[in-house]
Each structure stands twice: as C-alpha cells, then as structure tokens.
C-alpha distance (Angstrom), angle and dihedral (degrees) to the residues before:
residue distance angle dihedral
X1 . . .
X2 3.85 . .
X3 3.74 131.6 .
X4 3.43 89.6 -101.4
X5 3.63 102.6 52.4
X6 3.59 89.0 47.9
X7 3.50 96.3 51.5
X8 4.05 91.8 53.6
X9 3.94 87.7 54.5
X10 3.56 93.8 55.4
X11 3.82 92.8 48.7
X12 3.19 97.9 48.5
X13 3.52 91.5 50.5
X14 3.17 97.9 53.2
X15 4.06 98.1 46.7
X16 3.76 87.1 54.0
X17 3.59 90.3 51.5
X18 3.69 98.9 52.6
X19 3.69 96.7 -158.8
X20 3.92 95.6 -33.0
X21 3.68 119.1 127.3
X22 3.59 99.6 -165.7
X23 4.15 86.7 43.4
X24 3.89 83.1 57.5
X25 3.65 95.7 46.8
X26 3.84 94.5 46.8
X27 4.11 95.8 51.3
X28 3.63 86.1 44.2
X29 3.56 92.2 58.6
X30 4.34 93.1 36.2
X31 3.76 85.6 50.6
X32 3.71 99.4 45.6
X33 3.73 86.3 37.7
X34 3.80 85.5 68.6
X35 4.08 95.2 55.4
X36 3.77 134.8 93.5
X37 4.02 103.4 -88.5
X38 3.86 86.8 -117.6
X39 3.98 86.0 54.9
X40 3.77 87.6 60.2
X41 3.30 96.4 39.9
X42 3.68 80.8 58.3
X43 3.57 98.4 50.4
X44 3.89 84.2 53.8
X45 3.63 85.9 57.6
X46 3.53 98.8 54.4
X47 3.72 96.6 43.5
X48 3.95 80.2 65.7
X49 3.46 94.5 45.5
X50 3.96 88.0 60.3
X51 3.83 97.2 31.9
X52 3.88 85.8 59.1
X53 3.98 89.5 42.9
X54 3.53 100.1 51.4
X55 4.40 85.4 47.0
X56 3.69 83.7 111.3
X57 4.03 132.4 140.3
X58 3.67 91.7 -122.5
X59 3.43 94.1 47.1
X60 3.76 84.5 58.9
X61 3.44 94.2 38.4
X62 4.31 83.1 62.7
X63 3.81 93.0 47.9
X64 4.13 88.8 50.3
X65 3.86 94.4 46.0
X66 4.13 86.1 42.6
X67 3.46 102.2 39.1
X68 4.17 107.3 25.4
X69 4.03 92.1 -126.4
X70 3.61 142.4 49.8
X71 3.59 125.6 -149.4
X72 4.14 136.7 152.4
X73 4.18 97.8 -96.8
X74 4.28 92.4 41.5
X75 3.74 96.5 46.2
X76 3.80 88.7 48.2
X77 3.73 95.6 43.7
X78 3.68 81.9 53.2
X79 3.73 101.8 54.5
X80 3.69 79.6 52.0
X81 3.97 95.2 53.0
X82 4.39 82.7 44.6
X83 3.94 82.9 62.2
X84 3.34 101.0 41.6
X85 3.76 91.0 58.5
X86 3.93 90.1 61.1
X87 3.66 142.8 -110.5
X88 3.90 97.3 -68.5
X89 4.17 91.7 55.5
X90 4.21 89.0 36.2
X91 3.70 90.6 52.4
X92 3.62 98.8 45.9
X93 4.21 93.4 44.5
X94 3.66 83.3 56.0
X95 3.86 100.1 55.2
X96 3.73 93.8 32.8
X97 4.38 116.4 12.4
X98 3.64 80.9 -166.4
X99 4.10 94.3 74.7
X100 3.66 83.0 73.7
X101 3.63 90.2 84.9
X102 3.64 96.3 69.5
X103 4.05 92.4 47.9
X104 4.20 93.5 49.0
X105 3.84 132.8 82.8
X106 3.99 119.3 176.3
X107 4.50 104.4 -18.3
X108 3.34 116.6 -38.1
X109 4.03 140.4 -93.0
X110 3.65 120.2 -110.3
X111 3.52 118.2 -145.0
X112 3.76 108.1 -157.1
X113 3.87 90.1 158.9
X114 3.24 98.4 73.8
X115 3.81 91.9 72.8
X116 4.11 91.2 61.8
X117 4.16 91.3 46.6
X118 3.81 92.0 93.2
X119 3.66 97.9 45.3
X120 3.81 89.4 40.8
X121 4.39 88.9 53.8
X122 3.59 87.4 42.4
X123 4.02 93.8 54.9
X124 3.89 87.1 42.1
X125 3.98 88.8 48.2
X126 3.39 103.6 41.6
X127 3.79 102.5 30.9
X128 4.09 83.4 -129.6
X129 4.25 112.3 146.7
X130 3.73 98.7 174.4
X131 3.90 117.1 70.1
X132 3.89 109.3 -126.3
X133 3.94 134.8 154.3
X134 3.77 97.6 -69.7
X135 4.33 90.4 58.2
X136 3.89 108.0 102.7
X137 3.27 98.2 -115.4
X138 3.81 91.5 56.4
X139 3.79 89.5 51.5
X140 3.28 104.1 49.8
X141 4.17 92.6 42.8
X142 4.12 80.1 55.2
X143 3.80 99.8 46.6
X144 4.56 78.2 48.5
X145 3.46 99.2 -105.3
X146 3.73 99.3 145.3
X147 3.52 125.5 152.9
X148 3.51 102.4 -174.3
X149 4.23 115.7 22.4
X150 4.32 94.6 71.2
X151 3.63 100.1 -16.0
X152 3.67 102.3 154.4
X153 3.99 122.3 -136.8
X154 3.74 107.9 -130.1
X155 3.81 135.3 -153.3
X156 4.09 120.8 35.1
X157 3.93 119.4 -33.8
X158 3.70 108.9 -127.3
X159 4.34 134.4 -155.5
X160 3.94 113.9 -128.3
X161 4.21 88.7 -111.9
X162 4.13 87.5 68.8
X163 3.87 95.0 50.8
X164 3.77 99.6 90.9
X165 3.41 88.8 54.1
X166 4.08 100.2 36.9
X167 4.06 85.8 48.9
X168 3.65 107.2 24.1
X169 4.03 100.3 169.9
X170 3.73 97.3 42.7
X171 3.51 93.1 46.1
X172 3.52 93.8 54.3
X173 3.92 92.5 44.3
X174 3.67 95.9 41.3
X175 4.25 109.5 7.4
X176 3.50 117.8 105.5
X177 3.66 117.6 -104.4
C-alpha cells in the first residue's frame, strides 16, 4: 500500500467519523475489510512505518506538555491519535510538535485501536480466527517493523525545565504554571 493510499483511508475515516473514535475505528476496519489481505497487511506496514517516524523527542515532548506524563503505552497511543488526525496534522507535528496547539482542545484522545484495525480487516477478510504468520501484525514484525522491541527515539532528549521553551504554545495552553 502506498503513502497515498494510506493517507486517503485515514481521511476518509476520519470525515465519516466526525469526531468519533470508535466511528473511525469501525470504517477503518469496513474499508480495509474490503481489500486484498496483502493490501491490509500493507496498511499494517505503513502504520509502522509512521508509528516509528513520528518516535521522536518532540513528539514526546507534546504528549508530556499535553498529557503531564510520559510513559511506553501513552506515547504510543499517541502516535496513534497523531495518525488518526491525518497526513496534513501528522506532517506538520513532525516538522514543528508545536502545530499541535491549533489541532487540541482540553488533553488529548488516544487511539490505541487503531493498532488492532488490520488484524481485525484481516479476520473479517479472510475468515481466519487464530493469529499465525500470514496476520499483519506478524508480517510486518518479520519484515522488522517494530514499534516497540528496539525502536529508537530520534532527535535530542530533553529535561522537563527546557519544555516551555522547546514547545512554547503548548506549554502555555497546556504546561503547568
């Protein structure tokens, strides 16, 4: 599956949900549901590719200032909220965390479910119950796209003193004082 492709399944997701998480999860899932099972498998792929992109210091940096705490299963959650809101919002959090601001109300909303939308398509697709080598996540973990066993966290590590400064906006909308 290309960028592109996966971009436009996102979106659309997202528009049909109209702020609904579970909305976006469930036409995720119909619309994968719909694909060739090495299509999903390829979306799996590529939600990988971008969870491991977006494994950034600033990134984390965000989900502090937002959230108050970092730890493994938030900051991952996170990344997967960052792709749920779409390419324009992913791109822009990447080149500048601080863009976040204008996207975020009152904390955030994980969106852990959108690492089980691939298997959950593939099931659906394939009529498959038991998890072997051929389900997404087994692919992708065997072609080494993992996101959480030696993933490495690029950019510059930061101390809480230099957020206000690394993250100006959101630390003024959501920093303690």
């Amino acid at each position: 599956m290309d960028k592109k492709e996966f971009w436009q399944l996102i979106e659309d997701a997202k528009t049909a949900a109209h702020g609904d998480q579970q909305q976006q999860e469930a036409t995720l899932i119909s619309q994968l549901a719909q694909l060739e099972p090495e299509q999903i498998i390829g979306f799996e792929c590529r939600l990988r590719e971008y969870l491991l992109e977006a494994d950034h210091f600033h990134i984390m940096a965000a989900q502090k200032i937002i959230d108050g705490y970092v730890s493994d299963d938030p900051y991952l959650y996170f990344r997967c909220w960052l792709i749920g809101q779409g390419e324009a919002v992913f791109t822009n959090a990447l080149q500048n965390a601080d863009s976040l601001t204008n996207v975020m109300d009152e904390g955030y909303q994980a969106f852990e479910e959108l690492l089980y939308v691939a298997t959950k398509a593939f099931e659906q697709r394939t009529g498959k119950t038991e998890e072997d080598d051929t389900f997404p996540r087994n692919v992708a973990s065997a072609r080494g796209l993992n996101y959480d066993f030696g993933a490495e966290t690029k950019g510059e590590d930061w101390t809480e003193s230099q957020l206000p400064k690394l993250l100006p906006k959101l630390w003024r909308k959501f920093g303690v004082a």
